[in-house]
C-alpha positions in Angstrom: 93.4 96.2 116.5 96.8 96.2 116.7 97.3 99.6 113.9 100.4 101.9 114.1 99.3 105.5 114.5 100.8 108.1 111.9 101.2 111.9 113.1 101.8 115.0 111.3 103.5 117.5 112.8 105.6 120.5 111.8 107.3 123.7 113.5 110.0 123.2 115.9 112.0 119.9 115.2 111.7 119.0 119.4 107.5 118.7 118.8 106.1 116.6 121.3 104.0 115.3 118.6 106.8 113.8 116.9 107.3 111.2 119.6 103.6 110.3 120.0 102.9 108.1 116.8 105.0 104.8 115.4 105.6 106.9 112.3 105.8 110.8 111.8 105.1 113.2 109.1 107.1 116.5 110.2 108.0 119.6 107.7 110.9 121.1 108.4 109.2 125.0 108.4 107.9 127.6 110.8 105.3 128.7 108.3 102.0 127.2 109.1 101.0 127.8 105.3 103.9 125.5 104.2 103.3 122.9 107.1 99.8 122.4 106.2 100.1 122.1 102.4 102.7 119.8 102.8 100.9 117.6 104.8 97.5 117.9 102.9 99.9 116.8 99.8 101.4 113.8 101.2 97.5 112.6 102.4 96.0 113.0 98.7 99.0 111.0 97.2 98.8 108.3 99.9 94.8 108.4 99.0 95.8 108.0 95.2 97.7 105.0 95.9 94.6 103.6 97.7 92.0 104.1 95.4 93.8 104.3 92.5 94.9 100.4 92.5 90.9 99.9 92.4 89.6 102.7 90.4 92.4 103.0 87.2 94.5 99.9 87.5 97.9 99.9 85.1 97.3 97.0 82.5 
């Protein structure tokens, strides 16, 4: 299908992770806490854009 994978990653800036995808999500923390919620952030927002278009569109 031709689709460009997205990773997220966090931790140590020289994740192998990083490297894997065509485009990378990495936070720059050693706290798991901080890693995750960053992440789970970024995925409702980019949801939002998605749904929101068809669900409340700006008139």
């Amino acid at each position: 299908m031709k689709l460009d994978v997205i990773t997220l990653s966090g931790m140590n800036a020289d994740n192998l992770l990083r490297n894997l995808g065509d485009v990378n999500f990495w936070v720059d923390s050693r706290s798991y806490n901080i890693v995750e919620t960053t992440h789970q952030f970024w995925m409702m927002a980019a949801i939002d854009l998605v749904i929101g278009r068809a669900e409340y569109p700006a008139s």
